[in-house]
mmCIF file of the N, C-alpha and C atoms, coordinates in Angstrom:
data_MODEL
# 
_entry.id   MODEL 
# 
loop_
_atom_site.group_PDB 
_atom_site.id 
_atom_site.type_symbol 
_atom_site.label_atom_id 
_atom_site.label_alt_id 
_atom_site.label_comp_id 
_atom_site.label_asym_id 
_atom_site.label_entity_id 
_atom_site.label_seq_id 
_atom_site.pdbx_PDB_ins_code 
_atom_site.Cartn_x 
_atom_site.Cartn_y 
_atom_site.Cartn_z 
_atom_site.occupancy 
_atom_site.B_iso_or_equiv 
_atom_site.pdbx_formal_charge 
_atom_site.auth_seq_id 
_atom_site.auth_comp_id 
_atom_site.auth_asym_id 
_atom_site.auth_atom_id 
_atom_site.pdbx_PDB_model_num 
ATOM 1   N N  . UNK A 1 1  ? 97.543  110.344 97.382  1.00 0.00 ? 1  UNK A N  1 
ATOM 2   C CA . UNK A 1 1  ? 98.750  109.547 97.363  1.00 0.00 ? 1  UNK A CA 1 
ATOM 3   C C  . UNK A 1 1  ? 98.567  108.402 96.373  1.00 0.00 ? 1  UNK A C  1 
ATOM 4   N N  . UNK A 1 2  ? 99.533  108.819 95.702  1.00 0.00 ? 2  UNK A N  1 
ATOM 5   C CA . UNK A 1 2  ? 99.412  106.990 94.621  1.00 0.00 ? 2  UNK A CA 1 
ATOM 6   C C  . UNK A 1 2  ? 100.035 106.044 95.425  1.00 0.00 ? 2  UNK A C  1 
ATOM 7   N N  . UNK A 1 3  ? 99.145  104.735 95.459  1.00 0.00 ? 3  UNK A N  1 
ATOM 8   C CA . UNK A 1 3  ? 99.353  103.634 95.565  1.00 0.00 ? 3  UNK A CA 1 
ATOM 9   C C  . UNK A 1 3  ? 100.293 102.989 94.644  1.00 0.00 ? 3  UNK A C  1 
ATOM 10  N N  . UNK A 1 4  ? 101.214 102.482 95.008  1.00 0.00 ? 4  UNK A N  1 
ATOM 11  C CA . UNK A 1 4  ? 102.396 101.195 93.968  1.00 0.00 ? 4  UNK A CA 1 
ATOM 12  C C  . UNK A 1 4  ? 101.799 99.486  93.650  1.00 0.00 ? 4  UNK A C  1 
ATOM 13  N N  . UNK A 1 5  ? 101.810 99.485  93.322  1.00 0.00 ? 5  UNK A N  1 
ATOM 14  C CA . UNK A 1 5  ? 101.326 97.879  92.649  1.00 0.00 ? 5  UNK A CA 1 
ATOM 15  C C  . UNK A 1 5  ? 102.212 96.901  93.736  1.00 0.00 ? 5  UNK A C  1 
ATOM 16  N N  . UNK A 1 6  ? 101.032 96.082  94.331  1.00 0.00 ? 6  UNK A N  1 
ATOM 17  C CA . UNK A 1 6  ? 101.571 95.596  95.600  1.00 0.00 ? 6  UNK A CA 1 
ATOM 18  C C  . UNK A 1 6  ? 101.764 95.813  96.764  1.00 0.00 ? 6  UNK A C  1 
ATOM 19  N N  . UNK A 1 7  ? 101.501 97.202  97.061  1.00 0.00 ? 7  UNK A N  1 
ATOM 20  C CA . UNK A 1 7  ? 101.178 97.670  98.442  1.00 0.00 ? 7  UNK A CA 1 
ATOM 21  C C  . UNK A 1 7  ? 100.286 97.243  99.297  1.00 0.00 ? 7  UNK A C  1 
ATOM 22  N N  . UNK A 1 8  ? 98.381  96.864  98.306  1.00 0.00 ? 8  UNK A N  1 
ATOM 23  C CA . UNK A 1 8  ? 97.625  96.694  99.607  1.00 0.00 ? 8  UNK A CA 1 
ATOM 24  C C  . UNK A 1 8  ? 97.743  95.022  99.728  1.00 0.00 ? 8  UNK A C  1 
ATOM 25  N N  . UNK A 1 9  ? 98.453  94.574  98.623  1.00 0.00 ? 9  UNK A N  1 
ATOM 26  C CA . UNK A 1 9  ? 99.100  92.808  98.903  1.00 0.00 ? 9  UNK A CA 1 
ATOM 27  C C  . UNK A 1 9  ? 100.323 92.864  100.426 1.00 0.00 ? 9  UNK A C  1 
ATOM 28  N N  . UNK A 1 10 ? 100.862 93.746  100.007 1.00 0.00 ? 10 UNK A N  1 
ATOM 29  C CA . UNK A 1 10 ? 102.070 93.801  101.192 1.00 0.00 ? 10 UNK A CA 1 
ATOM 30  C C  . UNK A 1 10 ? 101.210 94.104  102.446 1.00 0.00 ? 10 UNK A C  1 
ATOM 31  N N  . UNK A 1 11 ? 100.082 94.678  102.775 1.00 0.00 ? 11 UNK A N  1 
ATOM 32  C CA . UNK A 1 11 ? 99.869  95.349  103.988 1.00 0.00 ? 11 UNK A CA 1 
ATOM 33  C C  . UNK A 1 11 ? 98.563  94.281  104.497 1.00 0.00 ? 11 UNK A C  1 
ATOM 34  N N  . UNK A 1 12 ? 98.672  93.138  103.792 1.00 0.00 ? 12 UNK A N  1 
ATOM 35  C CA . UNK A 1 12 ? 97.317  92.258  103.936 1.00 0.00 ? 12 UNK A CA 1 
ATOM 36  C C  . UNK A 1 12 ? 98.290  91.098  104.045 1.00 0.00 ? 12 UNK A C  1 
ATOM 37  N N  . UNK A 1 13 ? 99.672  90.991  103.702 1.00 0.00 ? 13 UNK A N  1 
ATOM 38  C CA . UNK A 1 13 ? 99.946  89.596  104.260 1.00 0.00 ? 13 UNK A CA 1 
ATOM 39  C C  . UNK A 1 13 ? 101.386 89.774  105.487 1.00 0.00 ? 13 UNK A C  1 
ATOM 40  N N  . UNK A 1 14 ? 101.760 91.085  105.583 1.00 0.00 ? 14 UNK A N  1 
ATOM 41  C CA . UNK A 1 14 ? 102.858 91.219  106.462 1.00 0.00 ? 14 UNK A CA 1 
ATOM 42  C C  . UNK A 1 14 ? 101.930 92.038  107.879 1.00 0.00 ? 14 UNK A C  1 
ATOM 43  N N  . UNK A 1 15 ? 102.448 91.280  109.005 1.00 0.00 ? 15 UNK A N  1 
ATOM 44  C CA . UNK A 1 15 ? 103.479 90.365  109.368 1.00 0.00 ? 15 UNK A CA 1 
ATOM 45  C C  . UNK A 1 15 ? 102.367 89.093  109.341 1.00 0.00 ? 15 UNK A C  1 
ATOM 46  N N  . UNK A 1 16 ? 101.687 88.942  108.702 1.00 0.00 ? 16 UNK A N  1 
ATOM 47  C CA . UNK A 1 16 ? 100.890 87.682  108.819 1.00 0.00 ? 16 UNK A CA 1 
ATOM 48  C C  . UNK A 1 16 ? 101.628 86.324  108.805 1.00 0.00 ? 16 UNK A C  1 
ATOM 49  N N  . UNK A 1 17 ? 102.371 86.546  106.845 1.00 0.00 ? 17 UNK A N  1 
ATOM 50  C CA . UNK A 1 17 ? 102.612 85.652  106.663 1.00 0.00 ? 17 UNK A CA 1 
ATOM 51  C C  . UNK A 1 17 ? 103.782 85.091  106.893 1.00 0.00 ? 17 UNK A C  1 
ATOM 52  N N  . UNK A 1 18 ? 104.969 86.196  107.457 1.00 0.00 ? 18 UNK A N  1 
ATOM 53  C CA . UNK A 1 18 ? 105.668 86.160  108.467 1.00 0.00 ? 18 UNK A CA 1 
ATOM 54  C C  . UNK A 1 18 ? 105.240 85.294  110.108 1.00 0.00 ? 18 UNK A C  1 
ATOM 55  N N  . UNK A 1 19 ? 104.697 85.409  110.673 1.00 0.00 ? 19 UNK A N  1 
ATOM 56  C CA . UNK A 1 19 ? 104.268 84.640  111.197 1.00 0.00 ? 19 UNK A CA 1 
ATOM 57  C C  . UNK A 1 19 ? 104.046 83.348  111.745 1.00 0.00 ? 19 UNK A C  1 
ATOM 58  N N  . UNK A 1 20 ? 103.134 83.420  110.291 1.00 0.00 ? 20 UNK A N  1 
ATOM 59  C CA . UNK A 1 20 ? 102.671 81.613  110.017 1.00 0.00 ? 20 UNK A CA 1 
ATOM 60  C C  . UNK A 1 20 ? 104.230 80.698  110.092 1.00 0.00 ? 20 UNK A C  1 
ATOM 61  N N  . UNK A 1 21 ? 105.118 81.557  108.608 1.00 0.00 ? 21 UNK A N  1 
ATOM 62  C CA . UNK A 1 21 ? 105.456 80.745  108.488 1.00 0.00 ? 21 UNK A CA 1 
ATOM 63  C C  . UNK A 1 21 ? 106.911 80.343  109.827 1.00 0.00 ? 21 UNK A C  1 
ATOM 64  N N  . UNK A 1 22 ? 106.739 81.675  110.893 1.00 0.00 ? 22 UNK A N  1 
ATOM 65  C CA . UNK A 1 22 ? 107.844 81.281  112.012 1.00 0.00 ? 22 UNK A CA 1 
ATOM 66  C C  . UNK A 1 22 ? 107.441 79.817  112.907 1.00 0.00 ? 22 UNK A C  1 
ATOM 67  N N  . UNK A 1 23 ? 105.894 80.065  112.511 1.00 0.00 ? 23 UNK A N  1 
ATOM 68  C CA . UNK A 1 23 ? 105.153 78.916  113.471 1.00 0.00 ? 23 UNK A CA 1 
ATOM 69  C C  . UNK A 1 23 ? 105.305 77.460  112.870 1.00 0.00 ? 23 UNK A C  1 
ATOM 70  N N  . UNK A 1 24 ? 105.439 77.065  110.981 1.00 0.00 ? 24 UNK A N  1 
ATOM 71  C CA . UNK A 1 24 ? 105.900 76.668  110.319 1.00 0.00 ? 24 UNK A CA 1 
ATOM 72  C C  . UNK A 1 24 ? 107.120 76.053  111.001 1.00 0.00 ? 24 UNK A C  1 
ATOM 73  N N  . UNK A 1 25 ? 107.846 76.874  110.595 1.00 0.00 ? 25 UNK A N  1 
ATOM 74  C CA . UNK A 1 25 ? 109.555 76.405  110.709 1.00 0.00 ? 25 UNK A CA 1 
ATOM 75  C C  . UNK A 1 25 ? 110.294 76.103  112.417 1.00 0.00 ? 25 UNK A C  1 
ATOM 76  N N  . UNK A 1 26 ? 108.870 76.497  113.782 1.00 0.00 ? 26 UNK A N  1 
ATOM 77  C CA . UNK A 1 26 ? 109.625 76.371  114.723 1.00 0.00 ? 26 UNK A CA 1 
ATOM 78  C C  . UNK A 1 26 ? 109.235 74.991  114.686 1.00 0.00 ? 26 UNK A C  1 
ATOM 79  N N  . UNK A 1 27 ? 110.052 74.061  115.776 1.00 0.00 ? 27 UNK A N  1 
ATOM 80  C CA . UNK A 1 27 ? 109.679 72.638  116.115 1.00 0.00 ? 27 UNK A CA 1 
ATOM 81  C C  . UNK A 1 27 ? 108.421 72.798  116.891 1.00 0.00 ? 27 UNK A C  1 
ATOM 82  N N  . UNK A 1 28 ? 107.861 71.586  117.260 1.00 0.00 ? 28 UNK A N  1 
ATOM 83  C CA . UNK A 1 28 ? 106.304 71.328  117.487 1.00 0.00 ? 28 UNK A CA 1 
ATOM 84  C C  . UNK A 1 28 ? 106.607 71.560  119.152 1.00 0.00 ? 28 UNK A C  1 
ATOM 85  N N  . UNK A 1 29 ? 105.142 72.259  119.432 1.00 0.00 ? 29 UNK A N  1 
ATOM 86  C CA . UNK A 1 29 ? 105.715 72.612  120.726 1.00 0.00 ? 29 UNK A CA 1 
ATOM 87  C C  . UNK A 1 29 ? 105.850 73.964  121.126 1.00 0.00 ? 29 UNK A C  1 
ATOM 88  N N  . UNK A 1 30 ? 106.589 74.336  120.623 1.00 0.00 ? 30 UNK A N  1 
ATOM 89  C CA . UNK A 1 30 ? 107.777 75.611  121.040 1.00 0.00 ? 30 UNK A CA 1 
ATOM 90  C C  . UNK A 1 30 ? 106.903 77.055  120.220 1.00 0.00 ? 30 UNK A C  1 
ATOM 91  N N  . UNK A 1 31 ? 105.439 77.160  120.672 1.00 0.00 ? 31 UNK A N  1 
ATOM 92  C CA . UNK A 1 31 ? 104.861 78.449  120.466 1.00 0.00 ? 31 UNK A CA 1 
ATOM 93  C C  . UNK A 1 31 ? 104.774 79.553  121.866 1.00 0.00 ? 31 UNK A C  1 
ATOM 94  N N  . UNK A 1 32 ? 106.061 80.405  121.415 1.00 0.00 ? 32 UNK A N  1 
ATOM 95  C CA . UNK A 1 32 ? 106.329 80.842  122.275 1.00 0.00 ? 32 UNK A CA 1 
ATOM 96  C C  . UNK A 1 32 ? 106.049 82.767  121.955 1.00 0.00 ? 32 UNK A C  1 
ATOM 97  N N  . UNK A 1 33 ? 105.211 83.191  121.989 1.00 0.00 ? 33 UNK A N  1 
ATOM 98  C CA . UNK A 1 33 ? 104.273 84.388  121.759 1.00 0.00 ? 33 UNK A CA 1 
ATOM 99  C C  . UNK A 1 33 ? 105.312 85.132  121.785 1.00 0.00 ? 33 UNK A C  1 
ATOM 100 N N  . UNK A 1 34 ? 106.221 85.392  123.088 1.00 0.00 ? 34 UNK A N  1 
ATOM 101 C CA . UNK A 1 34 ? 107.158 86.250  123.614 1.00 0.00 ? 34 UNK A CA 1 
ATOM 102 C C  . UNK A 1 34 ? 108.444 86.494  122.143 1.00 0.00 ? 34 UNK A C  1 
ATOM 103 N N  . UNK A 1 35 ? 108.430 85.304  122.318 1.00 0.00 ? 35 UNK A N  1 
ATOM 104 C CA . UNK A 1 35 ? 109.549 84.845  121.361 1.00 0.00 ? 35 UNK A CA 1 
ATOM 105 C C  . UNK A 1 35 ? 109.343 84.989  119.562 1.00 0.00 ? 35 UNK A C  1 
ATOM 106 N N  . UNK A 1 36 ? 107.975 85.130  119.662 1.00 0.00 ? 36 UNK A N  1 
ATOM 107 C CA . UNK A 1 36 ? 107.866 85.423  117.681 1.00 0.00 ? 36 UNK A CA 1 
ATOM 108 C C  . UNK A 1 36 ? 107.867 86.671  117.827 1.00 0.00 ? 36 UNK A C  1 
ATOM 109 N N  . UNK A 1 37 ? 107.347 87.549  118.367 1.00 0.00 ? 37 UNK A N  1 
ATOM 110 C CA . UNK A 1 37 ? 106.898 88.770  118.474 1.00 0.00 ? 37 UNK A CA 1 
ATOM 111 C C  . UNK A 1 37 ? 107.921 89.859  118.557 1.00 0.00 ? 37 UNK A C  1 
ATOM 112 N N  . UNK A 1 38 ? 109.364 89.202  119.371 1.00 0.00 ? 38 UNK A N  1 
ATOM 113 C CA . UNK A 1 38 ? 110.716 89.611  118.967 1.00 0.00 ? 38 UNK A CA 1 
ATOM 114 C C  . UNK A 1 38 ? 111.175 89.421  117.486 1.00 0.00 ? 38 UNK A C  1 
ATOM 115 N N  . UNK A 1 39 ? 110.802 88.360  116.824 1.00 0.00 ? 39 UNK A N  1 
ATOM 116 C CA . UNK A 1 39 ? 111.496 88.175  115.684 1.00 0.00 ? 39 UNK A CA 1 
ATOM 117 C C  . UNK A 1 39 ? 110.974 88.700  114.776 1.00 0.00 ? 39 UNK A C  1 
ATOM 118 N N  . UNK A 1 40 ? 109.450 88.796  114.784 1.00 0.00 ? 40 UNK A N  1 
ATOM 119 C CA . UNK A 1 40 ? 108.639 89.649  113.687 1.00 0.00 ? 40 UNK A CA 1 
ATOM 120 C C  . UNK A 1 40 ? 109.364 91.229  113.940 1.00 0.00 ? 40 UNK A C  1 
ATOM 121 N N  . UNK A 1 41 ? 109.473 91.812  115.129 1.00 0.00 ? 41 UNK A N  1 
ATOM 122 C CA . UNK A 1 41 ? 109.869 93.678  114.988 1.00 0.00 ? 41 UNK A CA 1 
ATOM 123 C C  . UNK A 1 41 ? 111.241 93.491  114.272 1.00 0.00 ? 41 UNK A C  1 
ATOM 124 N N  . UNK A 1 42 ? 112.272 92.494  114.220 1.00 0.00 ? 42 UNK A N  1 
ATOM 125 C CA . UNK A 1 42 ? 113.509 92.576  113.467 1.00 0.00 ? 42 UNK A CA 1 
ATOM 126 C C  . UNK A 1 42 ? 113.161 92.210  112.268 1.00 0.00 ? 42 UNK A C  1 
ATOM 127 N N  . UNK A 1 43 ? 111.951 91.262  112.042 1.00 0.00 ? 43 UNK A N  1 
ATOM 128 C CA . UNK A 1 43 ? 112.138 91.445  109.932 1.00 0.00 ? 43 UNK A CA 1 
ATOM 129 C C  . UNK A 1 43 ? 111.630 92.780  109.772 1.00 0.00 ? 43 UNK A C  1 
ATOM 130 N N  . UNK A 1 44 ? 111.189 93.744  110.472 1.00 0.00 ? 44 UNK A N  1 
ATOM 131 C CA . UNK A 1 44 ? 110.369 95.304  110.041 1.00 0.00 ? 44 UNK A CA 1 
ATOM 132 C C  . UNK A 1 44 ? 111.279 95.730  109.394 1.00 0.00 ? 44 UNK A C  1 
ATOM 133 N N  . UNK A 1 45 ? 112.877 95.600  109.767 1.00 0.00 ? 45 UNK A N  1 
ATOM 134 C CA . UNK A 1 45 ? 113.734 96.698  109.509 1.00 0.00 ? 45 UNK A CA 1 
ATOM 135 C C  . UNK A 1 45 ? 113.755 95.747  108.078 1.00 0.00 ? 45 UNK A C  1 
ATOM 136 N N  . UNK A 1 46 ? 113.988 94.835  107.020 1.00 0.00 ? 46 UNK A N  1 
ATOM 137 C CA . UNK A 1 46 ? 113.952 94.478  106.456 1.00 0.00 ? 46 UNK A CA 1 
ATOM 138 C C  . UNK A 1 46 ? 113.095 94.467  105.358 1.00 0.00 ? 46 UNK A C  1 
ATOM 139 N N  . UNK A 1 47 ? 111.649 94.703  105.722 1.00 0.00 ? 47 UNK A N  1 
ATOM 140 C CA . UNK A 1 47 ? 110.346 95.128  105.410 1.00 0.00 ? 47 UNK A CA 1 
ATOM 141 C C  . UNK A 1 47 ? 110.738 96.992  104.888 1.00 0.00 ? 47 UNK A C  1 
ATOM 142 N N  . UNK A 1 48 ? 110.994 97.571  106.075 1.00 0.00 ? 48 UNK A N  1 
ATOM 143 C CA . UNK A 1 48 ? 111.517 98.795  105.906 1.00 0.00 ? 48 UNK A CA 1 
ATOM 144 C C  . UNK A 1 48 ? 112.279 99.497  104.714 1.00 0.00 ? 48 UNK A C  1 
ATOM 145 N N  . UNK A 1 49 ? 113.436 98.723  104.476 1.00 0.00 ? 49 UNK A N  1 
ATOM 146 C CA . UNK A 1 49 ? 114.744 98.837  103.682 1.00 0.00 ? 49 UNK A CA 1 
ATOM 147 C C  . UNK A 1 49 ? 113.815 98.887  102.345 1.00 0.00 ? 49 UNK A C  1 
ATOM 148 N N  . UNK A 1 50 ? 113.182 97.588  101.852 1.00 0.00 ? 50 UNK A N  1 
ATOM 149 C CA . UNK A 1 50 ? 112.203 97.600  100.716 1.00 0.00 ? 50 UNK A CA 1 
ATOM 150 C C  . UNK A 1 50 ? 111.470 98.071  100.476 1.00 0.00 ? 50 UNK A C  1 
ATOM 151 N N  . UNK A 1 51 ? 110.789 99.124  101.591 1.00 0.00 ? 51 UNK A N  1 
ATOM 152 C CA . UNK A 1 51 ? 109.903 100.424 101.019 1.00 0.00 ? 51 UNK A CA 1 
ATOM 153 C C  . UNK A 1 51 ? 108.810 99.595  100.825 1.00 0.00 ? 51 UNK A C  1 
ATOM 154 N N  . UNK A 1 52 ? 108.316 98.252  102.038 1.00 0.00 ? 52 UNK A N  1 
ATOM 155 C CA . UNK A 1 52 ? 106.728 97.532  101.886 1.00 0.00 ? 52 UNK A CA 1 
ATOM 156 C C  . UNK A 1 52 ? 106.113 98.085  102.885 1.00 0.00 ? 52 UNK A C  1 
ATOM 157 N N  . UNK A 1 53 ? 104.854 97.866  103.047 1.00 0.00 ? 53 UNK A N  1 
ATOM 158 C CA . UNK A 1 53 ? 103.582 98.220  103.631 1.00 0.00 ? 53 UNK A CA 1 
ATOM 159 C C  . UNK A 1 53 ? 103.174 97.279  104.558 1.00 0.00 ? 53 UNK A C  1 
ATOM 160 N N  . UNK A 1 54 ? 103.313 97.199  105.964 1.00 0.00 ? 54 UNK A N  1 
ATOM 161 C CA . UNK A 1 54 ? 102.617 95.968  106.964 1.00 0.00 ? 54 UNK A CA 1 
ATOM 162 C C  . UNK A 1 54 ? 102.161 96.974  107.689 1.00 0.00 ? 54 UNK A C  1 
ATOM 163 N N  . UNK A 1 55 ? 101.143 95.466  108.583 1.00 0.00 ? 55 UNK A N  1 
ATOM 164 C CA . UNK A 1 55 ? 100.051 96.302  109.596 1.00 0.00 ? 55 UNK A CA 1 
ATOM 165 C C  . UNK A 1 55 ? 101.023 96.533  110.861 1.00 0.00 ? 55 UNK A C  1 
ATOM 166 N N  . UNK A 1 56 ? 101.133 97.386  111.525 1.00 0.00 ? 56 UNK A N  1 
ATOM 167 C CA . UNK A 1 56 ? 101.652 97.595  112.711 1.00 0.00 ? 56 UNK A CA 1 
ATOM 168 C C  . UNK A 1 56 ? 100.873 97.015  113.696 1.00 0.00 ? 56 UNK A C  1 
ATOM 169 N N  . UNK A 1 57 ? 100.516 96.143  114.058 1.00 0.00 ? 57 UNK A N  1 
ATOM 170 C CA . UNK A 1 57 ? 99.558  95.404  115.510 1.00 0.00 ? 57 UNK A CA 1 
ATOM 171 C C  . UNK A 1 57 ? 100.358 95.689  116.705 1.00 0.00 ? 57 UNK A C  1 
ATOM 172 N N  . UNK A 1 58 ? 99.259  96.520  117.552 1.00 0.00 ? 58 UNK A N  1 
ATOM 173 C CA . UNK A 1 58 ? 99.780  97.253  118.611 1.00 0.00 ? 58 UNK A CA 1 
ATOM 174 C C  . UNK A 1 58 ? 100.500 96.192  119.556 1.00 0.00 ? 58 UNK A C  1 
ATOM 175 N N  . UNK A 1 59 ? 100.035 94.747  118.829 1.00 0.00 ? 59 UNK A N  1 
ATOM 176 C CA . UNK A 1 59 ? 101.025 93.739  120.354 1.00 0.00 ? 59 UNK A CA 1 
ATOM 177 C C  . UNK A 1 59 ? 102.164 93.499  119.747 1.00 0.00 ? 59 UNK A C  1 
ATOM 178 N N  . UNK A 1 60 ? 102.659 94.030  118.930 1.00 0.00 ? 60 UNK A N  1 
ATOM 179 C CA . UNK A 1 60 ? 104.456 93.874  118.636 1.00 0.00 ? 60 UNK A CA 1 
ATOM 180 C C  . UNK A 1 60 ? 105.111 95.737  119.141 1.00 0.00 ? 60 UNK A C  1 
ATOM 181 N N  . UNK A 1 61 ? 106.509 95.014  119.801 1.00 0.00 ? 61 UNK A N  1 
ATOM 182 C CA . UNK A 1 61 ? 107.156 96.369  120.240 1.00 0.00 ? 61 UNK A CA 1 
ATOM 183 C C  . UNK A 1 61 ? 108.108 96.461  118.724 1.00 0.00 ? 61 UNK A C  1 
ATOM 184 N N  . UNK A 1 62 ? 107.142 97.339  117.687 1.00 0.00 ? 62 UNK A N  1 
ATOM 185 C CA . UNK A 1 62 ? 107.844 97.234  116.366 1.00 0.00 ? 62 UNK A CA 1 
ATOM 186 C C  . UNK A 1 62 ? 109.015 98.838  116.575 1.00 0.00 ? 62 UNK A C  1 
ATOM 187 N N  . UNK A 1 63 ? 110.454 98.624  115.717 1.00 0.00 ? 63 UNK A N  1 
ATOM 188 C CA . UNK A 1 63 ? 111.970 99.077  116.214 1.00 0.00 ? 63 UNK A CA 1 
ATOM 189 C C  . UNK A 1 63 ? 110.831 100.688 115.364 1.00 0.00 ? 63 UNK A C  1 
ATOM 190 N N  . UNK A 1 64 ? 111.016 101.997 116.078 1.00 0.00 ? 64 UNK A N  1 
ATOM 191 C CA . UNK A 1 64 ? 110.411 103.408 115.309 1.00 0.00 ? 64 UNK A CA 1 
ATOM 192 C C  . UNK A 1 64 ? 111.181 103.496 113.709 1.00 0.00 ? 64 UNK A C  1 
ATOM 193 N N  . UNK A 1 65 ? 110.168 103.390 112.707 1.00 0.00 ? 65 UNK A N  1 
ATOM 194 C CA . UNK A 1 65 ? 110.427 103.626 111.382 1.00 0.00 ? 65 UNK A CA 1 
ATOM 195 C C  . UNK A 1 65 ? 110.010 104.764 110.842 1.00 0.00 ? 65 UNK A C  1 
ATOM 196 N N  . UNK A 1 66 ? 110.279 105.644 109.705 1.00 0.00 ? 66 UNK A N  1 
ATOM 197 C CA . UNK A 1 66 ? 109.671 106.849 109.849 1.00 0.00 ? 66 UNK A CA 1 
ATOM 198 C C  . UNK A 1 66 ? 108.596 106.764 108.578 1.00 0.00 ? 66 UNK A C  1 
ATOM 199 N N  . UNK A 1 67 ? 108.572 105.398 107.943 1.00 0.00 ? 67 UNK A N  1 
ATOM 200 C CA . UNK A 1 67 ? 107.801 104.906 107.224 1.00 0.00 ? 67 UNK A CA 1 
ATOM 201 C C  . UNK A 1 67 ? 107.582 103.368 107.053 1.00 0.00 ? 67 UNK A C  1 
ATOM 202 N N  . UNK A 1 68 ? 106.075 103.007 106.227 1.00 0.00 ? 68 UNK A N  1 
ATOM 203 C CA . UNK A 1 68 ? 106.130 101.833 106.250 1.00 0.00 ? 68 UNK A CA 1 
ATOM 204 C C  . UNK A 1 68 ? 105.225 101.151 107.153 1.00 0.00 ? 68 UNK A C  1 
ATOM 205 N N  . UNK A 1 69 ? 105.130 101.078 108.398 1.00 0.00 ? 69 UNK A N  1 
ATOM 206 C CA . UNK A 1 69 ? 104.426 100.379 109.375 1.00 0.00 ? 69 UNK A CA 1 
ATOM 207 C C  . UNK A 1 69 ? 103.216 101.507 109.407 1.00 0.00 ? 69 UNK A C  1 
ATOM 208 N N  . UNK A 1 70 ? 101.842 100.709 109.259 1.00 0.00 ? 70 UNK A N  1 
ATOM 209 C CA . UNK A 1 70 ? 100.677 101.513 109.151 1.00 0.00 ? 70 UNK A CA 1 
ATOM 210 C C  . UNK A 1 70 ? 99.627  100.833 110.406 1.00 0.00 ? 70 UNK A C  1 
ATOM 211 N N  . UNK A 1 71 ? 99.487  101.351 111.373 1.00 0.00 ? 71 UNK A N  1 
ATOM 212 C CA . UNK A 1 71 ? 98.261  101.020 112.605 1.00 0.00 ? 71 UNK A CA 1 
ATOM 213 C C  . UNK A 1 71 ? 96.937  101.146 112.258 1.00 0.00 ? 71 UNK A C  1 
ATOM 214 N N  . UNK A 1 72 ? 96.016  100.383 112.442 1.00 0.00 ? 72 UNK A N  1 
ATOM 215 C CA . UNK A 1 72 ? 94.878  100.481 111.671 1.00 0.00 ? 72 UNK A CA 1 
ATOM 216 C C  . UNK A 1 72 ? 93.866  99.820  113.164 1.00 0.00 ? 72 UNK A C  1 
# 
């Protein structure tokens, strides 16, 4: 399989840097596990659409894609 330029960048910072930066932008306080972990499986479909590469981490209930999300 050929690799695309930017793939193993995409699959080394999503949903990482997604993440960070929800933890970033929420107010101080308000780390609420339940609550990012919903919002990270809705940017997938977004992630998805663009044909990028993230890690699937078995603690997100990520939405079934038929590509894209890779478990490692």
């Amino acid at each position: 399989m050929r690799h695309r330029k930017g793939g193993d960048l995409e699959f080394l910072l999503l949903p990482r840097l997604a993440g960070v930066a929800d933890r970033a932008w929420s107010p101080a306080g308000a780390g609420n596990w339940d609550a990012c972990r919903e919002r990270l499986a809705v940017q997938s479909a977004a992630w998805h659409r663009r044909g990028w590469t993230w890690f699937a981490s078995t603690l997100v209930d990520w939405p079934a894609h038929p590509a894209g999300a890779e478990q490692a």
